[in-house]
C-alpha positions in Angstrom: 0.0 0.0 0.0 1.2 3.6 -1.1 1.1 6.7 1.0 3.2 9.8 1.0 5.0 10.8 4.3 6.5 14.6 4.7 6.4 14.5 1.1 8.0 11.2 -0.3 6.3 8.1 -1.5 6.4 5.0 1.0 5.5 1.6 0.7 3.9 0.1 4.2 2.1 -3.3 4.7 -1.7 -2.6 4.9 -3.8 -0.2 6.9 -2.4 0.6 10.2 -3.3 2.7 13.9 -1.6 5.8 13.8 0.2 4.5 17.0 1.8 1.3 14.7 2.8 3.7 12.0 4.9 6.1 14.2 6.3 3.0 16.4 7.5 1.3 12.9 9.4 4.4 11.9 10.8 4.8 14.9 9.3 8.0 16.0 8.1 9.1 19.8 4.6 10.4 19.6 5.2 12.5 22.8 7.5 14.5 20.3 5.7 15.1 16.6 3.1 16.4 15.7 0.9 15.0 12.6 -1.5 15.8 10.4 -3.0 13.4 7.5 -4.5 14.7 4.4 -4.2 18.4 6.1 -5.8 17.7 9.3 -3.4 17.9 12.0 -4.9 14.2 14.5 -4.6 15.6 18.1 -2.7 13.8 20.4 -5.4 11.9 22.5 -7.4 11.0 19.1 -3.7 9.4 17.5 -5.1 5.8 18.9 -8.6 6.4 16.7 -6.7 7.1 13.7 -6.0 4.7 10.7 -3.2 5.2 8.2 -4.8 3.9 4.5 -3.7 3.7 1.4 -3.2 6.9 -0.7 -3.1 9.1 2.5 -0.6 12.1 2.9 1.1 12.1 6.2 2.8 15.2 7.5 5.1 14.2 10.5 6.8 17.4 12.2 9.2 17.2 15.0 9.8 19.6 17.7 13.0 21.4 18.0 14.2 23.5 20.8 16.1 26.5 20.4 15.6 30.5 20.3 17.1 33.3 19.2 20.0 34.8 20.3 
């Protein structure tokens, strides 16, 4: 099954819970945030949500830092 993640076609193996998707890339929930098709999934509805087949998925981390 295709999707497209920040951008770049991906291959994964069938629908999956949000949760699943991040935990097979390796990512820690408690430090993205992610929207699919241009909806950004709030944090206590990521358990609700599928990834499927053509979706977009937008994964941004968070980055400390400030001006100096």
């Amino acid at each position: 099954m295709q999707i497209t993640v920040n951008g770049k076609p991906r291959e994964i193996d069938g629908e999956m819970p949000l949760p699943a998707f991040l935990q097979a890339y390796g990512i820690n929930p408690r430090l993205v945030a992610v929207a699919i098709n241009g909806d950004v999934i709030p944090k206590e509805q990521y358990a609700s949500v599928r990834v499927r087949a053509g979706d977009a998925v937008e994964v941004v981390r968070m980055v400390g830092g400030g001006a100096r």
